[in-house]
N, C-alpha and C positions, 0 to 999 in steps of 0.2 A: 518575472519582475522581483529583484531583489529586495527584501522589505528593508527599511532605514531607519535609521532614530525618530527622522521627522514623516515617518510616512505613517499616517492616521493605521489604526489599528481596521480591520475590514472584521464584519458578521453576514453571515449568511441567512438570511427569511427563506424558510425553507415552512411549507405547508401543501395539505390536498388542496385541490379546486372548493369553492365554496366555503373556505374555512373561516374569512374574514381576513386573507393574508395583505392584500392590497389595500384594506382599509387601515389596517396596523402599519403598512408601512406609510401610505398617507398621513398616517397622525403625526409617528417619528418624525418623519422628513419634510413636511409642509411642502413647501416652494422650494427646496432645495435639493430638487430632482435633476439628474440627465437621464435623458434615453438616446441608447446608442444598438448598436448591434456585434454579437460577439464574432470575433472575428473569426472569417471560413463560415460563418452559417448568419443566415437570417434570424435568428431567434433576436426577438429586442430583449437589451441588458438594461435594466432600472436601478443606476444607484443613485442613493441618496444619503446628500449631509444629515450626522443628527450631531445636534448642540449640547453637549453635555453639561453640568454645574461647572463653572470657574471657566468657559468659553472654549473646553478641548472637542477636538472634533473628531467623527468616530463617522466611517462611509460605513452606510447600509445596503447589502444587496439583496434586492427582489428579484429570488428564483423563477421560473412557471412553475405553477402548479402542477405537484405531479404525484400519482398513486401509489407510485414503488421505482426499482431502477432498473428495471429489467431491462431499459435501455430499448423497447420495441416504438417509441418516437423518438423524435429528435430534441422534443422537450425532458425527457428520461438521460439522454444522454448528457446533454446542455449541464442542466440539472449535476450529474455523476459527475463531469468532467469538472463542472468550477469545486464541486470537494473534495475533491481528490488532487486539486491545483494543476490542474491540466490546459485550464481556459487561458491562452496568451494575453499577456497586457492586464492578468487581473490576479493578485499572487490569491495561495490557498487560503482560504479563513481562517482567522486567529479564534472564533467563536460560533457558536449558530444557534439562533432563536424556532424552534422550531414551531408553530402555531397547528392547532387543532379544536375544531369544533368539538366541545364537550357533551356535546348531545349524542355526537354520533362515535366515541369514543371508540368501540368495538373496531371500525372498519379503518377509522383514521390514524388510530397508534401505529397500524402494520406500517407504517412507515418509520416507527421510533428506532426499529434495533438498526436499519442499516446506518440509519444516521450517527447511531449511538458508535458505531463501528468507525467513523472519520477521527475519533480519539479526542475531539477539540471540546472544551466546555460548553452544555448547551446548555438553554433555557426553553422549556415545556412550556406553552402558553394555551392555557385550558382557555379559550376564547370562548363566548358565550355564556357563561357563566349565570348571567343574570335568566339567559331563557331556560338554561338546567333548576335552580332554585325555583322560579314561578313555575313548574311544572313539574315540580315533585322528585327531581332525579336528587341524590347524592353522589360526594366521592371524596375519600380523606386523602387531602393533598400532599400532606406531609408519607402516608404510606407509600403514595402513589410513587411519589420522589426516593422514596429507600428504595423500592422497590426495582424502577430502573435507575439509579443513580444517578438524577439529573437536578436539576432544581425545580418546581415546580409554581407554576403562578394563577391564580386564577383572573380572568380580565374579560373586559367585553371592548371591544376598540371599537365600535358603533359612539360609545358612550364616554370613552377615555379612563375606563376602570382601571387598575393594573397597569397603568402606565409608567408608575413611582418604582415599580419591583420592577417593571423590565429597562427603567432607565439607571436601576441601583446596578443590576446586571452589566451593561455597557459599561458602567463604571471601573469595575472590576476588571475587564478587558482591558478598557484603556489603562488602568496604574500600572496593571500587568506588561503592556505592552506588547506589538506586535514577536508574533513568534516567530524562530528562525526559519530559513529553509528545511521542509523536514521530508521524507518521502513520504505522504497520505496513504493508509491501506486503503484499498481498492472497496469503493462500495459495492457488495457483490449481494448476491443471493445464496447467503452462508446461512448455516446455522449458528447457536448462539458459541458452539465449541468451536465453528472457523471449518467446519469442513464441509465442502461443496456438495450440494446433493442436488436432485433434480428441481426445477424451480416447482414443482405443485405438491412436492413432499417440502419443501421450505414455506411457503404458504402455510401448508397445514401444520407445521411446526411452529411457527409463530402465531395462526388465530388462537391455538392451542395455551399457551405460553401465554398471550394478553387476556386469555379469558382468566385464566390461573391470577395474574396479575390485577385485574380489574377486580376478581374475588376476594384478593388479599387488604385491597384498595378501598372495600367496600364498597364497591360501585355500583349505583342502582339506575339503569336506565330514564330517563324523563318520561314523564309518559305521555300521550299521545296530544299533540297540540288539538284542541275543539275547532279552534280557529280555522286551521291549517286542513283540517278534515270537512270539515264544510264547506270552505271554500271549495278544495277538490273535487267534491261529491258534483259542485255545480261546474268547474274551472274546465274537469276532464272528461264532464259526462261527454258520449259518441256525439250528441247534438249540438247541446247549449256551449260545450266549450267551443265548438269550431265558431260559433253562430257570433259567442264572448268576444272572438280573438278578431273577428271578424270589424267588432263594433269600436274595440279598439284602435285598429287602425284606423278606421274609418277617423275616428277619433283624433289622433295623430295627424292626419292630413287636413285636415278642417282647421286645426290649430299652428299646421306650420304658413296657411295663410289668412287667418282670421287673426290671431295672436300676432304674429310677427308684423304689420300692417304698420300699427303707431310706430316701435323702436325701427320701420327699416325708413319712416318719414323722417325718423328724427338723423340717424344716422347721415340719410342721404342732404337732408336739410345744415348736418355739421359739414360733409364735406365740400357742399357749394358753395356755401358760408366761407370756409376756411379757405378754401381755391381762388374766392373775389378778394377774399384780403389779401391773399399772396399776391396775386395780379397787380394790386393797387401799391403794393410796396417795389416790385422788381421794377427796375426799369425796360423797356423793349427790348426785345434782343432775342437770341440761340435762348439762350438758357432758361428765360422765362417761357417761352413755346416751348421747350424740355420738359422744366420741369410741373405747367402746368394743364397743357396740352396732353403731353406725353406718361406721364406718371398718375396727376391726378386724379385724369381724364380714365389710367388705363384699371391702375390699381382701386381709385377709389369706386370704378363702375361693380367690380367684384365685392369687396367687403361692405358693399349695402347690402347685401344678402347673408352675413354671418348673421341677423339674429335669427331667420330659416333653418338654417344649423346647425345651432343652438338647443332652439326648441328640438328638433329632434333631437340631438344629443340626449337634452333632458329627460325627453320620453324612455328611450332607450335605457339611460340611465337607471329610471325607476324600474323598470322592466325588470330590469338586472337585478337592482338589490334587494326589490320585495322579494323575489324569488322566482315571478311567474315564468320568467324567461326559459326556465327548464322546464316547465310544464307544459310551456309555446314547443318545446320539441318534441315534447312526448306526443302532442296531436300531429306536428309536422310528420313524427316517424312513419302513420300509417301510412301516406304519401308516399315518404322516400324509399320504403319499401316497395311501393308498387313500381317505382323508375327506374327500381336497380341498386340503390342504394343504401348506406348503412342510412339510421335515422342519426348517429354520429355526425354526420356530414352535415347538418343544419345548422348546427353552431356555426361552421363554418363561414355556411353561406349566408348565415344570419348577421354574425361580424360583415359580410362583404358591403353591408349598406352602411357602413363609416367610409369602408374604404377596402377597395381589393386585396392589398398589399398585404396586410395583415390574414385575410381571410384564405390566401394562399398558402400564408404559415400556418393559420390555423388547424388546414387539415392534415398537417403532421399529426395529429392527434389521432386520425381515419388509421387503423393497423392495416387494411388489406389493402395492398398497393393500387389494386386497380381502381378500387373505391377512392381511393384518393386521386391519383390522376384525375378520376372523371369529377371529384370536386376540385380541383385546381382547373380544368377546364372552363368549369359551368360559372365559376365565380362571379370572375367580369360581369357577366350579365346582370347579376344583384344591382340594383340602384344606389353608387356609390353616392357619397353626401356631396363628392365635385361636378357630379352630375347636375344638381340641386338649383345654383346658380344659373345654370343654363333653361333648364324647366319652368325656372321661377319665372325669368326674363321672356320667351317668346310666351307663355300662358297668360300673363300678364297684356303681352301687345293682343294676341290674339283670341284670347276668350274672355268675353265679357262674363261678369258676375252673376249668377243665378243662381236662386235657391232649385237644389233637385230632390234633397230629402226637408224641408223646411230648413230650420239655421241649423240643422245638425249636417247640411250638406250641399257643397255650392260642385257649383260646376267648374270653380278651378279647382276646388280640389279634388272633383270627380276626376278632371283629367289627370292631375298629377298621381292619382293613387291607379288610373287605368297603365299611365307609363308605367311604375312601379310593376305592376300584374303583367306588362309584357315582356320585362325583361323577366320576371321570375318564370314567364309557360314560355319562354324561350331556354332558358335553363333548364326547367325538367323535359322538353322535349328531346334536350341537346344531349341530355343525361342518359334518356331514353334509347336516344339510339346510340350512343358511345357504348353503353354498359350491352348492348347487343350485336355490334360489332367491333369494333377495335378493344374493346377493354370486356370479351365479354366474362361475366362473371355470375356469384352467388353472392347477395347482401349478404354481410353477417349481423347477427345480432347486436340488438341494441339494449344495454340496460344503462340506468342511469339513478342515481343516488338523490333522490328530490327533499331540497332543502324545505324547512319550515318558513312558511312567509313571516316577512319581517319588514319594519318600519325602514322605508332607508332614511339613511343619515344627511343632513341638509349638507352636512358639512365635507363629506364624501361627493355630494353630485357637486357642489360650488368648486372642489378641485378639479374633480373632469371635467366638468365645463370650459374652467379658466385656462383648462389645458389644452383642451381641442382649441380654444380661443388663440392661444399661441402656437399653436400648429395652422391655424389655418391666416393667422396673418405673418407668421412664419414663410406659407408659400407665398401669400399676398407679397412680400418683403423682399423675396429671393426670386422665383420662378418667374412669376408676372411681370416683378418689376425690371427685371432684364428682359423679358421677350417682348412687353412694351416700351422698354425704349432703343432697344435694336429694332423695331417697329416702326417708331416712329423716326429712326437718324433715318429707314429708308424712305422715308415720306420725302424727306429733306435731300435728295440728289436722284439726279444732276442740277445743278444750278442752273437756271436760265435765267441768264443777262442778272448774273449776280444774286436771286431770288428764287427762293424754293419754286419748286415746280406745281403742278395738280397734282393731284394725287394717282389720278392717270398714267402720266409720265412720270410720276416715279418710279425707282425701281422696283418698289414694292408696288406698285400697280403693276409695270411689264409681268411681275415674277406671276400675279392674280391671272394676268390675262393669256398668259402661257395654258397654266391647268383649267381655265375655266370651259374648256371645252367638255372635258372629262366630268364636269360636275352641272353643268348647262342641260342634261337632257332630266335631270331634280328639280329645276325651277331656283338655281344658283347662278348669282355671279360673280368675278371674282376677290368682292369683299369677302364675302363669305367663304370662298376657296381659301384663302390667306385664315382664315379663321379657322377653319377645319383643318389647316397644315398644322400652325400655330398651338394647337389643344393639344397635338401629341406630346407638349412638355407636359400637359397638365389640363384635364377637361374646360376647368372653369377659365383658361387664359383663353378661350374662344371669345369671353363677355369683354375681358380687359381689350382685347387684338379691339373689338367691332366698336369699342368703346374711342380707342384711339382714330379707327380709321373714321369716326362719323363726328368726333368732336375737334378735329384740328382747327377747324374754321369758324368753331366757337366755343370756344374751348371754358367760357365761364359759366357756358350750361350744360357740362358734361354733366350725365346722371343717368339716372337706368328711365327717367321719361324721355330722356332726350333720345336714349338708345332705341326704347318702344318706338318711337315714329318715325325713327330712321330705319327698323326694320318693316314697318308695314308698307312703306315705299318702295323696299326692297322684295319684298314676299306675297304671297296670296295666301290665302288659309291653307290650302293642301299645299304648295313646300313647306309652309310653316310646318304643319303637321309632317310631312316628311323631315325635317331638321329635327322634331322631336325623338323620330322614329329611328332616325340616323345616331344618334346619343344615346340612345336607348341600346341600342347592338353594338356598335361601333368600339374599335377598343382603342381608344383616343388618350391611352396613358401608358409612356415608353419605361416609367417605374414597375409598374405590372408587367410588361414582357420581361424586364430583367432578370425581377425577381422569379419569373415562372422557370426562366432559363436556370437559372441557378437551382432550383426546386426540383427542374428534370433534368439536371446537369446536359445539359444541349439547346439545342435549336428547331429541332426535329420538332415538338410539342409548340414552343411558343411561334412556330412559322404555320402553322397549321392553324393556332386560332385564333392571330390576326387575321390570316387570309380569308377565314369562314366569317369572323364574325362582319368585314369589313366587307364581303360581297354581303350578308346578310343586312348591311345595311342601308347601302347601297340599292339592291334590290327594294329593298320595304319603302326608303326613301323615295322610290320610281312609282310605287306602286300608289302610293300617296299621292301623289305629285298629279296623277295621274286622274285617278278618280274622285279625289274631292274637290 
């Protein structure tokens, strides 16, 4: 891409994992984000508008996180190739922000010289700052900056420190203006004179070299957070932490149906509201059965369930940015060690419960291939958040509310956290035996850099939130709302005698009552089969489908009560419980096989764990069906 007069000048966010880099770029950029994907690989590309003084605009790109270029992920690579201007549709950067946690200075510079080597002006962003100073660390920023020849800034982007110096910096980029086409030297693993050596003798030539530097710098480590060490002492003890992480979830699931309760009344009470006013304004006809039949009926049965999704997000959220979520891995590794696996692979499959998709990409991150494979297999199984909807809905029709631990524990969310547990000892079993025949292998080790806890930022979790809020009425908008109303145009033919048909005679009934053999020995019929076809666009379009096929014929009390008694007419407690069991295994998202396909470059891997996970569910769904 040619850069032009009028073409915003680009910078590169380039930082480790835990630096603060996503929160810095959330501040730049507020709301004026894309996520797209770079082209030829799945890695997602995050840029963002930043608004400079006098209204000039400057795109910001958010790298992944990465700990050098050795280029052994695909995040390393990703990474090398957009500075080096390799990445198609996104010219090379005119500049780069590089961010580092200043507490942990020693291990995080080793990413400064290759950076320093793209030739472009950069900006050093000592992030955290405020937790170096309440904790006793030093370091002369001004040395620091002779020292490698960069600018240097101190900032804390939790808090919006340093955000005047790094928007002085943009400034300077924009007057300057985009640079011409130029060749980028190669981010390599050189030394500081350019000549190639082995990559563990480059290593030690540059810790060597930053310690030199941090000496010259003055630089005095922080000292050890009180906090952060007491917590630990209880977070990682062998017992208390499993027992901690344990109480947490518990925690978590008690809140995504205790909590969510009043906002999913209110939500569901705005759309029925709103659906009678639209009915009372359209006149009869196609179009008002479309559109409130057909859409309000189908879309608004699913996003009664966003504030469920939500709340977990938020949980999650916190997780994240106190810190604990790496310490959640350190207890997960003894586990994943015993399965087969790296304890690397947790994060992984710990992302999976947003969403597969990601958590696929994630285990680029896994170096030993077959470790990865056998996390891109086991994924799916995590309880993704579009499963959530569908949990929410038959647990709701079919288990009434009971205290099991007092108010710290009902019995719906005993069930919903037992689904969770059985997709996760369907994953480690699945692991188990993957890593002992088809993939068989040695874990490699696991270390990992554990950050000090910290307050997160209100103003960090209100943007994920807002974000996942428009991704998931995003799919609400796009996915659902075309598969409910190609859903419901087949409600509406053949005509007879000029007048929509039953829904029997529809063609979307004939198409139900074709398959419903195949799914009739579960305790289905084939509403439900048109549901379970229907969900391979997207788990939660099974609520939208059942929402249309049970509200056409009263369509102004479409809602998720209306849905509950149309399925307990439809179901017994064991299908119901097989429906669960069935979504539970099942891999009922054609976005996850894609991407897996593209991950194993074939077909070979993603035909294999549809077909396992779909007799797996199948079967469980039988077995259900059967004995309760």
């Amino acid at each position: 891409m040619a850069p032009t007069a009028t073409r915003p000048a680009v910078v590169a966010l380039v930082g480790p994992p835990n630096s603060g880099k996503s929160t810095l770029f959330n501040r730049l950029t507020g709301l004026r984000q894309k996520v797209g994907n770079y082209p030829g690989v799945t890695v997602e590309k995050h840029v963002g508008r930043v608004r400079l003084v006098g209204g000039a605009l400057l795109d910001l790109v958010d790298l992944p996180g990465v700990n050098g270029f050795s280029a052994r992920t695909l995040d390393e690579r990703v990474t090398r190739d957009v500075l080096e201007g390799k990445a198609e549709g996104l010219p090379a950067p005119d500049a780069i922000v590089l961010i580092v946690d200043v507490t942990r200075l020693e291990s995080q510079l080793m990413l400064c010289e290759p950076i320093l080597e793209v030739g472009v002006p950069t900006l050093l962003v000592l992030n955290m700052a405020d937790e170096l100073e309440r904790r006793g660390g030093e370091i002369d920023d001004r040395a620091l900056g002779d020292e490698l020849g960069v600018d240097v800034v101190r900032a804390a982007a939790r808090t919006g420190r340093g955000l005047d110096a790094v928007y002085s910096f943009f400034d300077h980029v924009h007057q300057r203006g985009p640079l011409p086409d130029r060749p980028c030297p190669a981010v390599s693993n050189t030394s500081a004179r350019g000549v190639a050596l082995p990559t563990v003798d480059v290593f030690a030539r540059r810790r060597r070299r930053i310690e030199t530097i941090l000496s010259h710098a003055g630089y005095r480590r922080a000292g050890p957070s009180l906090l952060t060490e007491r917590l630990d002492n209880v977070l990682l003890h062998r017992v208390w932490g499993p027992a901690l992480f344990l109480a947490i979830v518990l925690l978590v699931f008690q809140a995504i149906f205790t909590w969510a309760t009043p906002l999913m009344d209110g939500v569901e009470w705005a759309i029925a509201g709103s659906g009678l006013w639209l009915a009372e304004l359209l006149p009869e006809g196609w179009f008002r059965d479309l559109l409130i039949d057909g859409v309000w009926a189908g879309v608004g049965s699913v996003v009664v369930f966003l504030p469920q999704i939500l709340i977990l997000f938020l949980f999650i959220g916190i997780l994240e940015d106190s810190g604990y979520m790496a310490r959640a891995a350190v207890i997960a590794d003894r586990l994943m060690h015993r399965v087969g696996l790296q304890g690397r692979a947790f994060l992984p499959l710990l992302s999976a419960y947003a969403c597969a998709v990601p958590a696929i990409l994630a285990a680029r991150t896994v170096e030993d291939e077959r470790d990865r494979m056998a996390t891109i297999f086991v994924a799916p199984f995590m309880t993704c958040s579009a499963r959530l909807p569908v949990y929410a809905l038959l647990i709701a029709a079919f288990i009434p509310e009971r205290p099991v631990l007092g108010p710290f524990l009902g019995t719906r969310a005993a069930t919903l956290l037992g689904l969770y547990l059985l997709g996760a000892v369907a994953a480690i079993v699945t692991a188990f035996v993957l890593k002992r025949t088809l993939l068989r292998g040695t874990p490699g080790t696991f270390l990992m850099d554990l950050p000090s806890y910290r307050i997160p930022s209100v103003r960090s979790l209100g943007m994920r939130l807002l974000e996942r809020t428009r991704i998931f009425l995003r799919r609400a908008g796009r996915v659902i709302l075309v598969v409910t109303v190609v859903l419901w145009g087949l409600t509406q033919v053949p005509l007879q005698n000029g007048a929509p048909p039953s829904i029997e005679d529809s063609l979307l009934g004939r198409a139900g009552q074709i398959i419903e053999p195949t799914i009739e020995p579960l305790g289905y019929d084939w509403k439900i089969g048109i549901g379970l076809i229907s969900s391979l666009a997207a788990r939660e379009v099974i609520v939208g489908t059942l929402g249309t096929l049970n509200g056409v014929e009263e369509a102004e009390e479409a809602g998720s009560l209306q849905l509950q008694q149309a399925l307990q007419e439809q179901l017994d407690l064991g299908s119901a419980v097989g429906l669960l069991i069935f979504f539970a295994f099942a891999l009922q998202c054609m976005s996850t096989v894609a991407v897996m396909r593209r991950e194993t470059a074939g077909w070979r891997w993603p035909a294999l764990q549809f077909g396992y996970m779909l007799a797996l569910a199948w079967v469980g769904a039988w077995l259900a069906h059967r004995l309760i």
